[in-house]
C-alpha positions as CSV (number, residue, x, y, z in Angstrom):
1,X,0.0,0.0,0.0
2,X,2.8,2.7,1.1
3,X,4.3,1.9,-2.5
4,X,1.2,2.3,-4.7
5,X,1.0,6.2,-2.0
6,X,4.9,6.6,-2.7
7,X,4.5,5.9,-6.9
8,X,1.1,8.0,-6.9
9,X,2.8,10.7,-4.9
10,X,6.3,10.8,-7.1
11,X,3.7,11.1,-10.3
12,X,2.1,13.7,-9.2
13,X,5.5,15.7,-8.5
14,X,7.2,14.6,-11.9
15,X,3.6,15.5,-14.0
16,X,3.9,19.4,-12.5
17,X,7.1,19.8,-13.5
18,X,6.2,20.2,-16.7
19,X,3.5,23.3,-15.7
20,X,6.6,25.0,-14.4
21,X,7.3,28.3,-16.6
22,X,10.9,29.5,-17.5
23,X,11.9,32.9,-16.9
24,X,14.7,34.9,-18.7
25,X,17.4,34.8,-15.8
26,X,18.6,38.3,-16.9
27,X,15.4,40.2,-16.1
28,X,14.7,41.6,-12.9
29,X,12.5,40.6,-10.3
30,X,11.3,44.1,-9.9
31,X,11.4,47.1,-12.4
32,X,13.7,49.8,-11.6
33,X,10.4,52.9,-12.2
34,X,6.6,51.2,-12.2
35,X,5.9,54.2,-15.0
36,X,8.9,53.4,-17.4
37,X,7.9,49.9,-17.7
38,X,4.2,51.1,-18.5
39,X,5.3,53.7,-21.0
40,X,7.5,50.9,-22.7
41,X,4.7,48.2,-22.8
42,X,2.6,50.7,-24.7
43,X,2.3,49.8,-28.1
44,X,1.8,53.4,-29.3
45,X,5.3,54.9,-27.5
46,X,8.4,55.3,-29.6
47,X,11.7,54.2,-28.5
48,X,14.4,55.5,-28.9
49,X,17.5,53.3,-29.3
50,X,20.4,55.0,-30.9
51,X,21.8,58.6,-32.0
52,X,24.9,59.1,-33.9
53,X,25.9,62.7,-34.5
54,X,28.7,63.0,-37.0
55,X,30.0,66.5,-38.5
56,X,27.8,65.9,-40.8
57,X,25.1,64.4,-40.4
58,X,22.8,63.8,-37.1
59,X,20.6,60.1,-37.1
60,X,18.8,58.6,-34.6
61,X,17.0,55.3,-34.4
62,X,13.4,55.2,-33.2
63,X,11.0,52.2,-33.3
64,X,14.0,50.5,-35.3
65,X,13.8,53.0,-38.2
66,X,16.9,55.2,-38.8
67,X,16.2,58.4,-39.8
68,X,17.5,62.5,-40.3
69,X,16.2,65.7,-38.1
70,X,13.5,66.6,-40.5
71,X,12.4,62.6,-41.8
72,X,9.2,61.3,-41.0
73,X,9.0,57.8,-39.8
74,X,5.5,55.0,-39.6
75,X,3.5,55.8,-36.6
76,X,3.3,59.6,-38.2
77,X,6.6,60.0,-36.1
78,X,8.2,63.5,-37.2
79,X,11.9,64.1,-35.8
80,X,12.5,67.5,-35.0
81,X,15.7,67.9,-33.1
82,X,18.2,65.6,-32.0
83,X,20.3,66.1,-29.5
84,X,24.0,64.0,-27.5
85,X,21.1,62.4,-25.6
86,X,17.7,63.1,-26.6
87,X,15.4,63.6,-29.4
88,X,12.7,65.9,-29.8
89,X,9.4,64.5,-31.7
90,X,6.4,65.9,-33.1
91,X,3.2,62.8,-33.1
92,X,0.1,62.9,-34.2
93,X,0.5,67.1,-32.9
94,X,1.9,65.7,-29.6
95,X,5.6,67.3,-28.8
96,X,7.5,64.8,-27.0
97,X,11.4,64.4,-25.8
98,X,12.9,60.6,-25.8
99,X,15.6,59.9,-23.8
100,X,18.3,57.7,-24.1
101,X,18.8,55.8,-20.7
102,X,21.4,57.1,-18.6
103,X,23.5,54.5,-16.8
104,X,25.7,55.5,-14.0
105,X,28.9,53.4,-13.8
106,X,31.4,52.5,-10.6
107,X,34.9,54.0,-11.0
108,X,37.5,52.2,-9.5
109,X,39.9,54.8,-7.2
């Protein structure tokens, strides 16, 4: 009887194993600002997630399109300025700043 418990009992353990959901060991357990991950989630917010500035020329990368101060980009995205660190937008009438994330480093004395 205690084997036909023990087998029943090891079953059940081994069958919810496989209900047991991965996670991406990189992520954190809690986001650093509640309101940056809800502005990111949003479908409708750009993202910014590159500038280069040459003598030249001045590019940034929003929403994975590269692009000039001046271009307009899908999601009626219109760059006006960019900036070392940020890059002014016009959308849909809506005049909005994107920022690239700042991330402060440990120097070593």
């Amino acid at each position: 009887m205690s084997k036909i418990l023990l087998n029943a009992l090891l079953l059940t353990v081994v069958s919810l194993s496989c209900y047991a959901v991965e996670q991406d060991p990189t992520r954190p357990a809690y986001p650093a600002n509640p309101s940056e991950t809800a502005i990111i989630s949003s479908e409708d917010a750009p993202r910014l997630s590159a500038i280069w500035i040459s003598e030249k020329s001045r590019w940034a990368t929003i929403n994975g399109v590269q692009a000039k101060q001046g271009q307009t980009i899908p999601g009626n995205i219109k760059i006006i300025k960019i900036r070392k660190n940020a890059v002014t937008i016009n959308q849909n009438g809506n005049i909005k700043t994107l920022q690239l994330l700042q991330r402060s480093y440990k120097t070593t004395k």
